[in-house]
ZANU-731501 format. One record per residue (C-alpha): residue number from 1; z, y, x negated; residue in three letters. Coordinates in steps of 0.2 Angstrom, whole numbers, plus 5000, padded with zeros to 4 digits. Example, Ala and Ser with C-alpha at 12.3 -4.5 7.8 and 13.67 -1.06 7.14 Angstrom:
<nodes>
+-----+------+------+------+------+
:  nr :    w :    v :    u : rest :
+-----+------+------+------+------+
:   1 : 5039 : 4978 : 4938 :  ALA :
:   2 : 5036 : 4995 : 4932 :  SER :
+-----+------+------+------+------+
</nodes>
This chain:
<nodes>
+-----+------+------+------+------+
:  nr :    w :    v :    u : rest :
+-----+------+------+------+------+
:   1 : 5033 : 5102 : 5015 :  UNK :
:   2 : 5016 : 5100 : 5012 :  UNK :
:   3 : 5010 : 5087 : 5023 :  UNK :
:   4 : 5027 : 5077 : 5022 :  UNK :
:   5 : 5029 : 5073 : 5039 :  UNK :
:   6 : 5049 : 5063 : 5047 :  UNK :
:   7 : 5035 : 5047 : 5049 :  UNK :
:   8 : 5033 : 5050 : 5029 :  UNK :
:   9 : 5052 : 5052 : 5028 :  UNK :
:  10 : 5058 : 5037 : 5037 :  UNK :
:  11 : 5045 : 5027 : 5027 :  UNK :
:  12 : 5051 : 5031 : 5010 :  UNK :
:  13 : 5069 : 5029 : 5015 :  UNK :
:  14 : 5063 : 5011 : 5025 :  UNK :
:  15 : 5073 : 5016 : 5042 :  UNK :
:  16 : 5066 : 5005 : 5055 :  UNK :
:  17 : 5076 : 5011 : 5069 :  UNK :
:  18 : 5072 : 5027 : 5065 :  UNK :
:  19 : 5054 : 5021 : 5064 :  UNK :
:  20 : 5053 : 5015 : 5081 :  UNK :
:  21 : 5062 : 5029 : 5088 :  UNK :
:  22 : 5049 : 5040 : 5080 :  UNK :
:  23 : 5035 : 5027 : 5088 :  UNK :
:  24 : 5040 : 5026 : 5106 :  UNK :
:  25 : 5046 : 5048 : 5107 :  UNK :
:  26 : 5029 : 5052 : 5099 :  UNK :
:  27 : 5017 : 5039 : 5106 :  UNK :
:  28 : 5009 : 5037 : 5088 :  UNK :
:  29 : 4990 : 5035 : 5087 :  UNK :
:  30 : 4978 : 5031 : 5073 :  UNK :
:  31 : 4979 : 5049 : 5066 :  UNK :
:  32 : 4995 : 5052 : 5065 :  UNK :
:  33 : 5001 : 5041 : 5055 :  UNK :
:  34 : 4986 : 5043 : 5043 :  UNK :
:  35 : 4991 : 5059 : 5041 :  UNK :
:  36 : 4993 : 5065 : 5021 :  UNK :
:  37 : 5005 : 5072 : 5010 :  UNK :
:  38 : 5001 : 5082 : 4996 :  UNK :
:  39 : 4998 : 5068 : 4987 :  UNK :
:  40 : 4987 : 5062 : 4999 :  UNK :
:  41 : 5000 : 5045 : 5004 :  UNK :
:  42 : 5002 : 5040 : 5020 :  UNK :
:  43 : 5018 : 5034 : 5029 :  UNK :
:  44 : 5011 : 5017 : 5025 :  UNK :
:  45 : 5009 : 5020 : 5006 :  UNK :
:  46 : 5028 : 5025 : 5007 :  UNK :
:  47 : 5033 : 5008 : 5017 :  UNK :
:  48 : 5024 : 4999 : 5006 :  UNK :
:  49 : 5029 : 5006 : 4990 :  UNK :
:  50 : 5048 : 5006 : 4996 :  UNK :
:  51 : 5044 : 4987 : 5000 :  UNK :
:  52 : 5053 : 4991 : 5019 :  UNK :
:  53 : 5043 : 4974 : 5024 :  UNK :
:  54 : 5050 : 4978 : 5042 :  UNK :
:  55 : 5045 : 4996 : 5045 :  UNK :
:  56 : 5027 : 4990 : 5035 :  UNK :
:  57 : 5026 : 4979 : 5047 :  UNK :
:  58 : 5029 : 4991 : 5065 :  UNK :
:  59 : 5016 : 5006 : 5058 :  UNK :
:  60 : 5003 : 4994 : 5051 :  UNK :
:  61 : 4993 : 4993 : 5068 :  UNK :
:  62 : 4992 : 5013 : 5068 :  UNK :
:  63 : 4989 : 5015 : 5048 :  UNK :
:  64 : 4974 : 5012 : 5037 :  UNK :
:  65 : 4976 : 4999 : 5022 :  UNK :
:  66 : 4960 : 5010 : 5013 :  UNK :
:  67 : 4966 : 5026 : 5014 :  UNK :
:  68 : 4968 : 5030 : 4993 :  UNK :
:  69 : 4982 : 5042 : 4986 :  UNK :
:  70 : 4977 : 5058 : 4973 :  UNK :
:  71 : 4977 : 5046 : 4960 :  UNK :
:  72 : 4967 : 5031 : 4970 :  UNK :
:  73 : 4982 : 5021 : 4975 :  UNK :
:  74 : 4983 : 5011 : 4992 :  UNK :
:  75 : 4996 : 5005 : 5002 :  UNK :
:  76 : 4990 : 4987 : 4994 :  UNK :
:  77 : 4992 : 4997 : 4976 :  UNK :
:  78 : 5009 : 5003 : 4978 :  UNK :
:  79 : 5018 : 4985 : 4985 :  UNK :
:  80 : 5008 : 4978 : 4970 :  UNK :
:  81 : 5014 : 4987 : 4956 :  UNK :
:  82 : 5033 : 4989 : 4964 :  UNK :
:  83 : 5035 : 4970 : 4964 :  UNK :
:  84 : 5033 : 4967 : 4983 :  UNK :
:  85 : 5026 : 4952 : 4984 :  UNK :
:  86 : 5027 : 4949 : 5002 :  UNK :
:  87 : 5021 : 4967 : 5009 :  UNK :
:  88 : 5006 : 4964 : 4994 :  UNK :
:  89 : 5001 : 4949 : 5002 :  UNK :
:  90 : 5002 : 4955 : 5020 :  UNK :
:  91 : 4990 : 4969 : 5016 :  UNK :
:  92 : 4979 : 4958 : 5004 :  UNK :
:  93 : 4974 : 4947 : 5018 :  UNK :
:  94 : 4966 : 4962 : 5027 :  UNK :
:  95 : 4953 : 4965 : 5017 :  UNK :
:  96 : 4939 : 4956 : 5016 :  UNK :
:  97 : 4932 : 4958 : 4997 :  UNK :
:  98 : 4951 : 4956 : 4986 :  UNK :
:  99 : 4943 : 4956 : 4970 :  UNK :
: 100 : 4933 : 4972 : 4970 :  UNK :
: 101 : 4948 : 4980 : 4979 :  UNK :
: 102 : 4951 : 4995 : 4966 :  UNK :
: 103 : 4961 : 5010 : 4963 :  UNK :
: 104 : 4952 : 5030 : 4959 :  UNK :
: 105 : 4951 : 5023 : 4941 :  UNK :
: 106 : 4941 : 5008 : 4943 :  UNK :
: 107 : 4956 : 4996 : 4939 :  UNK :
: 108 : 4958 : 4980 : 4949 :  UNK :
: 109 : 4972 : 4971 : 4958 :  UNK :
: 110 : 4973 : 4960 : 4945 :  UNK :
: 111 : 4973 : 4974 : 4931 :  UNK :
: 112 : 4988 : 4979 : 4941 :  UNK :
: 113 : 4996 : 4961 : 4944 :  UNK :
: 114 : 4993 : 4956 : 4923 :  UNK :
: 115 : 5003 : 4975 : 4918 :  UNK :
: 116 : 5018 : 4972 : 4929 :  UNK :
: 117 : 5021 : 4955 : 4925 :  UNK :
: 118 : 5015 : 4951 : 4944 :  UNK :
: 119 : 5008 : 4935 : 4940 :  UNK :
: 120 : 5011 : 4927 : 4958 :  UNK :
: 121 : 5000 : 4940 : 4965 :  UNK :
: 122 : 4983 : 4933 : 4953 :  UNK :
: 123 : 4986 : 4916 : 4965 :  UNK :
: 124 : 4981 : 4928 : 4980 :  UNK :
: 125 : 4963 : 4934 : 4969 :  UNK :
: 126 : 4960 : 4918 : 4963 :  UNK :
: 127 : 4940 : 4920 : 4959 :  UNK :
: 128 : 4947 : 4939 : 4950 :  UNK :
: 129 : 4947 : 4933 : 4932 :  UNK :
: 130 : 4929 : 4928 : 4932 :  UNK :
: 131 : 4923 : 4944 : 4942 :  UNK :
: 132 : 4934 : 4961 : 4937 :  UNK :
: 133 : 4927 : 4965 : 4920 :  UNK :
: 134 : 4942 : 4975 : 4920 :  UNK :
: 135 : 4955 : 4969 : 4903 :  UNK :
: 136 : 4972 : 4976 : 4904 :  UNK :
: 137 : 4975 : 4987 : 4888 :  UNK :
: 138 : 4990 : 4978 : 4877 :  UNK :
: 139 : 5006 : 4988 : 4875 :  UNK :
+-----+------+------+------+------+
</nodes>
């Protein structure tokens, strides 16, 4: 299935029993769970656009938060613009430069947050207004 591996799977459908089952059977290191589809997304960019704060929270020591999709979306990305507050500021707080933090087409987290509506997530890139650049195109 192109890439889409059952740690993919039990991401997207947020099944953490399944998720730990898949752990302890298989031993997951590093590279198996930043394995990519043929979108290039991770079993984390699933978990985290699915907003399964739980099974997030049981691959995030084997996963990268960097690893961008086809279309330059992280893990960070997808909680972002799905509403998952929590998950967004999980992740948020693992990198060190929030603000920069952008998607393959240049847009920041707070071009993202200011689209959706997310405007709790702009409290978590509090210096963002003053260093994007970046202006949300009106509707």
């Amino acid at each position: 299935m192109d890439g889409f591996t059952p740690f993919h799977l039990v991401s997207e459908v947020g099944n953490l029993k399944i998720m730990k089952l898949l752990l302890s059977s298989h031993q997951a290191s590093q590279t198996s769970l930043d394995l990519r589809d043929k979108f290039d997304r991770t079993p984390l960019f699933y978990a985290a656009a699915r907003g399964s704060a739980d099974v997030v929270e049981v691959i995030l020591p084997h996963s990268s938060i960097h690893l961008k999709d086809r279309y330059g979306a992280t893990p960070i990305f997808a909680a972002d613009i799905n509403g998952h507050e929590e998950i967004f500021k999980q992740l948020v707080s693992l990198i060190k430069r929030q603000v920069d933090f952008e998607d393959g087409l240049d847009r920041t987290l707070l071009w993202w947050a200011a689209g959706t509506g997310q405007t709790t997530n702009e409290r978590s890139c509090p210096s963002a207004h003053s260093e994007t650049g970046h202006s949300r195109p009106e509707n």
